[in-house]
Steps between C-alpha positions, in 0.01 A plus 500: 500500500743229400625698185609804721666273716638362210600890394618552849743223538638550171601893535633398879756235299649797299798593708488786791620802389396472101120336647467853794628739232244385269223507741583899595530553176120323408354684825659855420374461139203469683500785707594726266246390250248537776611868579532549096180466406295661813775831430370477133139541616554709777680718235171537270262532800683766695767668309867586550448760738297277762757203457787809548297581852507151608845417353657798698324410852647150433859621469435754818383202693838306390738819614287542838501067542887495481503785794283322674618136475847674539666129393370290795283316313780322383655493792201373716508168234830459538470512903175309495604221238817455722295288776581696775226731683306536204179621689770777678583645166201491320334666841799797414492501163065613537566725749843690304323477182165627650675777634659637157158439372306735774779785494485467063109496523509854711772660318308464188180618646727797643639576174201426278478824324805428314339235288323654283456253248345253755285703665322625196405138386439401823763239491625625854293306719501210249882487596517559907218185457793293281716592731343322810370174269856481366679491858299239648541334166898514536507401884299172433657406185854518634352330771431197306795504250734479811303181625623393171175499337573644167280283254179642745638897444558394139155397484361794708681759296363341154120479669601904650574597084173299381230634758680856463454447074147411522414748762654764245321411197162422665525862683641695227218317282222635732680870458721515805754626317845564722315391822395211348894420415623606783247318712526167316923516606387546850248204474722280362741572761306507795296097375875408508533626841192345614581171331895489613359578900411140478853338412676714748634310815678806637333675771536871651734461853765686689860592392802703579730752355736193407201404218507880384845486459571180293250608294666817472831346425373289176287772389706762420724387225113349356332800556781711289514277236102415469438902513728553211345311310195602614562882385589383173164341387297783633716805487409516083136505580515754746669745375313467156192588731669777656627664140204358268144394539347198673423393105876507423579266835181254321646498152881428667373204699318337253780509211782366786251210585477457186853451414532277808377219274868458451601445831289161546826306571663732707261500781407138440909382556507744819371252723624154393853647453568681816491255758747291270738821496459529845619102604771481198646845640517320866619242367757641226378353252615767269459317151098387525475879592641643161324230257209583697513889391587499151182233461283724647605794301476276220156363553385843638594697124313206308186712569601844566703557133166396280289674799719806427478434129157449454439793743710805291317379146133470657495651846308811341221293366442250767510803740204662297275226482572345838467799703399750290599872312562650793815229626664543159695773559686300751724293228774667497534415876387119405785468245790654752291254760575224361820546440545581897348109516809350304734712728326380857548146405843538569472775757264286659693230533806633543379672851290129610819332483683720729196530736515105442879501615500702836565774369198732581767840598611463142196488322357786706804717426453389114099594554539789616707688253264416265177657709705783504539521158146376445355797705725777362418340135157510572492859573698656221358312223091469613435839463681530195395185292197396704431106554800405204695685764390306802594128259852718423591541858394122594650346169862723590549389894360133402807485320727669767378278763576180252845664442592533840340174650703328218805669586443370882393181426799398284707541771316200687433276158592501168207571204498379248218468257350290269606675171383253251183492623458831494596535184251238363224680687622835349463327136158314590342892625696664190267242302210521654486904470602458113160308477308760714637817376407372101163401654469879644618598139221339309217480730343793669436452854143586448390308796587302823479169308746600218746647780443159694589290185890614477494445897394174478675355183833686583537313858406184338768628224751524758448219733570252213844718382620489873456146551650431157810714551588422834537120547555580928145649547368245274629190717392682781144529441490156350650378823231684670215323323623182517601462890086585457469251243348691266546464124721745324377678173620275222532847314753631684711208475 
């Protein structure tokens, strides 16, 4: 027990913002290794075409959440967090968002015959069932993240993804097949429920049109924006089950979580850096704003450019022997994929920091044009060149949206990046795929260990060129390990 305390006090002494990125960034490595390797088994057991079934229903139950939350979620934090009549709100938050949920529920039982797909794998009832779990689910979790406890959701959500993993594999294991997927998501989500009940302090009372209204007020701009982007994740997936098969949606999903390997950073920045936007924007402190972005750009393409590399010279193989035959057809989509990862680092951030700034109107304006663009894509090119089509039309208005929130946001900041260090992380993943591609040249790639050897020597490879070539990232991370006094690598001295 001492030596974790030891561990403990040591990462707390490495300074805010570096010692909370690196802790998202440890937890989402964990995550997605987590989800990795129980998609990799569920991909042998059951097949692209069950993992398409229960991929689609997940993306339906996304559009038909967005309707139904209709942006007071947010809103009901923002009210409740605020101090004042918190039980008042929470009370008309239930009641508004059980309402959407009831008229959603008999619209879809109304209009069932037009889902064809879901009705003839049963997934229909799986999804009204989802539907229920996941709205209690939302109403007590905004609940508690308004009374400000965020490290208990944090630590619900993570238990919610665990149970809902094990569930999975233990059901699809006993030959559950999509039930058993689609019932270990509902598990997970409704232990979370049952679990979060006990850190709730609001409880159910009266309220007035004045609490409908304020919630109203903050919702709307939320609601527009959160929908947008909303569309955009799930409008590819859809409409490749509406052109293709239920196979073509499996193989799709699987190669664009596999190229989100490369966006470890990204998503592990989002949540130490906004808050610090947010206060420096109030506060107008412009420059802390700008060094901010080009860093996290900067640290963010450290792992996407060899991700990307690595990805185009042995995304066929590792797709083979990781999933199997059946997924390889899907590389084409995997290469243009990753690709689409490079461009939503700055797309990504580009639209946090105006969100981060106040200005929500902006970014939704931005947003939209690209869902637009993103549906219209979607439809020309899917039928034409199948799921490459699909990565096409997501890879094209990724980089509209980055063009036009850059456009916007320059008007509020200046940008400027970091263009030595991208250069020397352009030369280190140059290097490294020199070393793989000969590799590839003179080895076959007869089996999962030979196509795991370039993997693993090539990021060694390129670790040691990056920290070599750029002396900034290199004092960095040794000022990281010694404000947790540990010993740096003589070697890389």
């Amino acid at each position: 027990m001492s030596k974790l305390n030891t561990v403990f006090s040591r990462i707390m002494d490495v300074e805010p913002v570096r010692r909370q990125s690196l802790a998202n960034f440890i937890l989402q490595i964990a995550f997605t290794f987590v989800g990795f390797f129980s998609t990799v088994y569920f991909a042998h057991a059951v097949g692209a075409n069950v993992l398409g079934q229960y991929f689609l229903a997940l993306a339906y139950l996304g559009i038909i959440g967005m309707v139904t939350d209709g942006g007071f979620g947010g809103a009901a934090i923002k009210r409740i967090s605020e101090g004042e009549e918190p039980d008042a709100y929470f009370s008309a938050f239930f009641i508004l968002r059980s309402l959407f949920v009831t008229i959603v529920v008999i619209a879809l039982i109304i209009f069932r015959g037009y889902f064809v797909d879901l009705n003839s794998t049963g997934i229909f009832i799986w999804l009204l069932l989802a539907m229920v779990v996941s709205h209690f689910r939302g109403v007590v979790e905004a609940g508690v993240v308004g009374c400000a406890k965020v490290g208990i959701s944090a630590t619900i959500g993570f238990i919610d993804n665990l149970l809902r993993i094990i569930i999975q594999v233990i059901a699809v294991f006993l030959g559950f097949s999509v039930a058993g997927l689609m019932g270990g998501f509902i598990g997970g989500m409704l232990a979370a429920v049952i679990i979060e009940l006990r850190f709730l302090d609001l409880r159910l009372v009266r309220f007035d049109m004045r609490h409908i209204k304020s919630l109203s007020t903050f919702s709307f701009w939320l609601f527009l924006t959160s929908s947008g982007l909303l569309v955009f994740s799930y409008a590819d997936t859809i409409m490749i089950g509406y052109f293709l098969e239920n196979r073509d949606v499996g193989v799709y999903k699987i190669v664009l979580q596999f190229s989100s390997f490369a966006g470890f950073t990204v998503t592990s920045l989002h949540s130490t850096l906004w808050p610090r936007v947010s206060r420096w924007g109030k506060t107008g402190e412009i420059v802390p704003i700008e060094k901010s972005l080009s860093r996290a750009c900067s640290y963010s393409l450290i792992l996407a450019l060899p991700i990307l590399s690595g990805g185009v010279l042995l995304g066929d193989r590792l797709l083979y022997f990781l999933y199997g035959q059946e997924f390889t057809y899907g590389y084409t989509a995997l290469t243009i994929l990753l690709v689409m990862q490079v461009v939503n680092i700055f797309q990504f951030f580009f639209t946090m920091y105006l969100g981060a700034l106040d200005c929500q109107k902006e970014a939704f304006k931005v947003t939209i044009v690209a869902v637009f663009a993103n549906i219209i894509l979607n439809y020309l090119l899917i039928p034409v060149l199948g799921i490459s089509g699909a990565a096409l039309a997501t890879i094209s208005t990724m980089l509209l949206n980055a063009v036009l929130a850059r456009r916007v946001l320059s008007k509020k900041m200046n940008i400027r990046l970091e263009y030595n260090t991208l250069l020397n992380i352009l030369k280190a993943a140059v290097a490294m795929s020199l070393f793989v591609g000969a590799y590839r040249l003179f080895v076959p790639l007869s089996s999962v260990w030979l196509t795991l050897i370039p993997v693993i020597l090539g990021g060694m490879l390129y670790g040691v060129l990056i920290l070599k070539f750029d002396r900034k990232i290199y004092d960095e991370l040794k000022g990281i390990f010694a404000q947790m006094n540990v010993t740096w690598p003589t070697w890389l001295s």
